[in-house]
C-alpha positions as CSV (number, residue, x, y, z in Angstrom):
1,X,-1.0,-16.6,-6.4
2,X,-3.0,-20.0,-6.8
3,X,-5.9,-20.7,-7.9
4,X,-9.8,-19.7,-6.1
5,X,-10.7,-22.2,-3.4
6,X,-13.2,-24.8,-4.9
7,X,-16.2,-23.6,-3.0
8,X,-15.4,-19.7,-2.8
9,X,-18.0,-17.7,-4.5
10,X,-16.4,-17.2,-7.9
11,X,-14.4,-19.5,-8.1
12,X,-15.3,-21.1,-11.0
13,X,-12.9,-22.8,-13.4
14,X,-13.7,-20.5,-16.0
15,X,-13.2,-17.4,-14.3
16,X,-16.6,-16.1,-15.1
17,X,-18.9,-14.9,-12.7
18,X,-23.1,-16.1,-13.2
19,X,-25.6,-13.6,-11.1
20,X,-25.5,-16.0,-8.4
21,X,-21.7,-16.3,-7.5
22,X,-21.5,-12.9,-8.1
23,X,-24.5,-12.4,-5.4
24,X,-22.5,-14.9,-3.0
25,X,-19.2,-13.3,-3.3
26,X,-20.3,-10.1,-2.6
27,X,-22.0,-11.3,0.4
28,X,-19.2,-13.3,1.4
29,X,-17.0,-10.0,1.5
30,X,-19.9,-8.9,3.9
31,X,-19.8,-11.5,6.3
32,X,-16.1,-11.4,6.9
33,X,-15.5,-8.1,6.8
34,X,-18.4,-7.3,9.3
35,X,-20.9,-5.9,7.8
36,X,-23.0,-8.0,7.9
37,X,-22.4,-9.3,11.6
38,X,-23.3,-12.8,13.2
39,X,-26.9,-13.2,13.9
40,X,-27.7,-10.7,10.9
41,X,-31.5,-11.6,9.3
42,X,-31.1,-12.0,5.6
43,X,-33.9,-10.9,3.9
44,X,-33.8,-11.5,0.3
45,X,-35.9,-8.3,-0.9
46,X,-33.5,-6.0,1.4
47,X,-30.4,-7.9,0.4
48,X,-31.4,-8.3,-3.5
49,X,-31.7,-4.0,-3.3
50,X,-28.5,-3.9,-1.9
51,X,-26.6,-5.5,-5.1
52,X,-29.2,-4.3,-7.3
53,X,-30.3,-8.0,-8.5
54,X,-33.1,-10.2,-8.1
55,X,-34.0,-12.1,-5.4
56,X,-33.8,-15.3,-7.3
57,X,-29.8,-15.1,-7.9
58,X,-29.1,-13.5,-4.1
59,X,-31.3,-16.9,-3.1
60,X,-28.3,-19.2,-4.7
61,X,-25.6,-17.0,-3.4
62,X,-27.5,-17.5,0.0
63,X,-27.3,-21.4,-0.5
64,X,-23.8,-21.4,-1.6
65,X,-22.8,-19.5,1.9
66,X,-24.5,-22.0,3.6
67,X,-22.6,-25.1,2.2
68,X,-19.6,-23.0,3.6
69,X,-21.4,-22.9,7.1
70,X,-21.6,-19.1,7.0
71,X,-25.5,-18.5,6.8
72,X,-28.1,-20.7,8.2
73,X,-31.3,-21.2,6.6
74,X,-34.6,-22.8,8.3
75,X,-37.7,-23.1,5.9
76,X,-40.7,-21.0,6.3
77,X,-38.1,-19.0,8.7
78,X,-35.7,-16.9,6.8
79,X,-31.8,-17.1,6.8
80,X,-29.2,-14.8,8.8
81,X,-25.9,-15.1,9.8
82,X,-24.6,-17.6,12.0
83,X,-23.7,-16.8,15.3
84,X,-19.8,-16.8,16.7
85,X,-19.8,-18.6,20.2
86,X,-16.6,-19.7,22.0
87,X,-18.2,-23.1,21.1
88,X,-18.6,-22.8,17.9
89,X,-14.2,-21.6,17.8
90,X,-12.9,-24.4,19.5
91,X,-14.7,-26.7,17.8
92,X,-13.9,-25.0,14.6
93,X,-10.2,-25.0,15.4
94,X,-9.8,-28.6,16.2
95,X,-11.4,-29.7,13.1
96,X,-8.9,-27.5,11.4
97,X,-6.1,-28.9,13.5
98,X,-6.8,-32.5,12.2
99,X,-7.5,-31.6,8.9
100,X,-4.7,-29.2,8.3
101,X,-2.3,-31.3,10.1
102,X,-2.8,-34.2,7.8
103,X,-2.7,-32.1,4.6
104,X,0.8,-30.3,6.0
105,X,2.2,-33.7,6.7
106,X,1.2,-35.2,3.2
107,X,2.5,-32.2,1.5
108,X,5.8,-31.7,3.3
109,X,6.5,-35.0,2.3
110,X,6.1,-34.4,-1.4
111,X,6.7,-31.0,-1.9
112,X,8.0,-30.0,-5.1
113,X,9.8,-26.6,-6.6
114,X,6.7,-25.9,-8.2
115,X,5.0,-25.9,-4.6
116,X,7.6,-23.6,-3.0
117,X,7.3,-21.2,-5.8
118,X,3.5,-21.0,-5.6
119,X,3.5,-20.6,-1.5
120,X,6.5,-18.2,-1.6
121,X,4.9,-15.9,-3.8
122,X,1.2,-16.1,-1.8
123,X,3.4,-15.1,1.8
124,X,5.1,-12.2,-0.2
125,X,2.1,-11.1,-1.3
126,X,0.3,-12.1,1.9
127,X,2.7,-10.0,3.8
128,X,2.8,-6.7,1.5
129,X,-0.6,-6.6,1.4
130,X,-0.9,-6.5,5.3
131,X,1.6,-3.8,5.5
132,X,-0.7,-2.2,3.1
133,X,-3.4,-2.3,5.8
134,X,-5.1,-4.0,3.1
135,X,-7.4,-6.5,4.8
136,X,-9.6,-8.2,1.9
137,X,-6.4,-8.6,0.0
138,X,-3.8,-10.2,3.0
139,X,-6.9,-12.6,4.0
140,X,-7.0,-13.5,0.3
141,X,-3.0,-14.0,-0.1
142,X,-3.2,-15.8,2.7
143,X,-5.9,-18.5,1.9
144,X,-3.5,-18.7,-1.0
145,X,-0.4,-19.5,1.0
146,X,-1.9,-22.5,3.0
147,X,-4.1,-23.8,0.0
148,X,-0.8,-24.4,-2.1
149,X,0.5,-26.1,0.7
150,X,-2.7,-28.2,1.0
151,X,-3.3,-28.9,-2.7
152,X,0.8,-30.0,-2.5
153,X,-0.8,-33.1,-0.7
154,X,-1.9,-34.1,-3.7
155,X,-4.9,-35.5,-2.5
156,X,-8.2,-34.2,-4.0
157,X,-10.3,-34.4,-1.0
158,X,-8.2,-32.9,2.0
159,X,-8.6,-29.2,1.1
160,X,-11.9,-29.6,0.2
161,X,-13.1,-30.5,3.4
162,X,-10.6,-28.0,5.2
163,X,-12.4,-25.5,2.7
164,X,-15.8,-24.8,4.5
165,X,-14.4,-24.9,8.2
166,X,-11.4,-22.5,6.5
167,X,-14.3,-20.1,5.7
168,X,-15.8,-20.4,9.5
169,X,-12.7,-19.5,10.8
170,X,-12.2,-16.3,9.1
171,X,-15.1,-14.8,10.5
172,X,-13.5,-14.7,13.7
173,X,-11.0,-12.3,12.7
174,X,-13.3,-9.2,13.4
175,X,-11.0,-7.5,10.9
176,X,-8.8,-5.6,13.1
177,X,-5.6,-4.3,11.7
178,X,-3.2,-6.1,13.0
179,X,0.0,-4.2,14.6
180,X,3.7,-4.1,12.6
181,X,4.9,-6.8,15.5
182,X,1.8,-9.4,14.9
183,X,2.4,-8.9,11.0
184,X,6.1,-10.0,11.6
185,X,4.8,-12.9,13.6
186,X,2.6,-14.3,11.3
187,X,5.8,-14.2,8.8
188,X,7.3,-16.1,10.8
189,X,5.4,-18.6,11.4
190,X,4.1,-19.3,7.6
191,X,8.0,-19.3,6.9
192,X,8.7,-21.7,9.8
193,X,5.6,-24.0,8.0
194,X,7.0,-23.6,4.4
195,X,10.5,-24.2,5.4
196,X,9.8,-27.6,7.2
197,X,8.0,-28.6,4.0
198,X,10.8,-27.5,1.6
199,X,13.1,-29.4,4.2
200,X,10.7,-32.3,3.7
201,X,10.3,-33.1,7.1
202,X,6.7,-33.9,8.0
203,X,7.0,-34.0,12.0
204,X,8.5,-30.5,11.8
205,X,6.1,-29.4,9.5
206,X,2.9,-30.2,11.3
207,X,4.5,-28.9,15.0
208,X,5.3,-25.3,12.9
209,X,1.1,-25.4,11.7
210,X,0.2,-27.0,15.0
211,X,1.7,-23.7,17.1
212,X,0.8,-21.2,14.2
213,X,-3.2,-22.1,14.4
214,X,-2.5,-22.5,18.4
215,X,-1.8,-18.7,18.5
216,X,-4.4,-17.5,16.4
217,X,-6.4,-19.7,18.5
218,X,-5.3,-17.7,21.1
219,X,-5.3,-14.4,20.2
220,X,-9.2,-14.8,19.3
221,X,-10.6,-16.4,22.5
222,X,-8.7,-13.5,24.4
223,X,-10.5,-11.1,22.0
224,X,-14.0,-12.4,22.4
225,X,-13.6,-13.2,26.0
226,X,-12.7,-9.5,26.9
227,X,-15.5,-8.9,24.8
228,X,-18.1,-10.5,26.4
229,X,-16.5,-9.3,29.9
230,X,-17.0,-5.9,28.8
231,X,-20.7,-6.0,27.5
């Protein structure tokens, strides 16, 4: 797989973990598995019990999440959550859509052996690991696939600022397991992405992202929809 996104929690270069990415990357895990839902209060004497820490570490992990636009913090008021809206997921996907669309075309463009073997093996994984039922894992392999694809751009700053709305999008995904035929067509359309870039054709490239994130798109307003209808 590639490397830790630059503003994950952990994901220093060095590989080792301080108190307070430790404290943000458990809470990360939290937020986007569900745990800890949108609109959750994060209080720092509850939460610093709950990984058995201070509060003073669990107070930079709380900071770090909010430069990914996963927690909110007012002074004087507390932190929590932020709140999914309908909103919030368009917006969120069109940012993505510009972003993404300009790294994919960049990359395609360039792309490299090394590239292909580094996105190959992140969909292999990406895909056994969803098979697998394993849903921390596949969201993982898959941030790897599209992040070798982006950093194949070789620009510096594009998957750095895809990064934080990247990390908003995910908490959409309400970690359902997805069914045998949606796993095979998300294979499909990573593969239709990676071979428009090993083709070196940008246009095609950017149309196979364009229609992947549509679907996902999708797929996610149906899901919140019904469940608004229903509550």
């Amino acid at each position: 797989m590639s490397g830790p996104l630059e503003l994950l929690p952990g994901g220093g270069k060095s590989g080792r973990r301080t108190l307070a990415e430790h404290a943000a990357a458990e809470l990360h895990q939290l937020i986007l598995s569900g745990e800890l839902p949108s609109g959750t209060p994060l209080r720092l004497v509850e939460l610093a019990s709950r990984l058995e820490m201070s509060q003073m570490p669990v107070r930079e992990g709380l900071r770090r999440l909010e430069a990914l636009g996963l927690v909110e913090i007012i002074p004087h008021r507390g932190a929590w959550v932020r709140d999914l809206s309908l909103a919030d997921l368009r917006d969120t996907h069109e940012t993505r859509l510009a972003l993404e669309s300009l790294a994919v075309r960049a990359a395609a463009a360039r792309f490299t052996e090394e590239d292909l073997t580094k996105a190959a093996a992140a969909l292999a994984e990406h895909l056994r690991l969803s098979r697998a039922e394993d849903s921390a894992g596949a969201r993982e392999a898959h941030a790897d696939f599209h992040f070798a694809i982006y950093r194949a751009s070789g620009s510096q700053w594009l998957p750095r600022a895809i990064e934080p709305v990247w990390q908003n999008s995910e908490r959409y995904r309400f970690g359902s397991r997805p069914t045998a035929f949606l796993i095979e067509r998300s294979r499909q359309e990573h593969q239709a992405i990676l071979d428009a870039c090993v083709s070196r054709d940008p246009d095609a490239a950017e149309q196979a992202l364009r229609s992947h994130l549509a679907g996902a798109f999708q797929r996610i307003t149906d899901t919140m929809t019904s469940k608004k209808e229903t509550s």
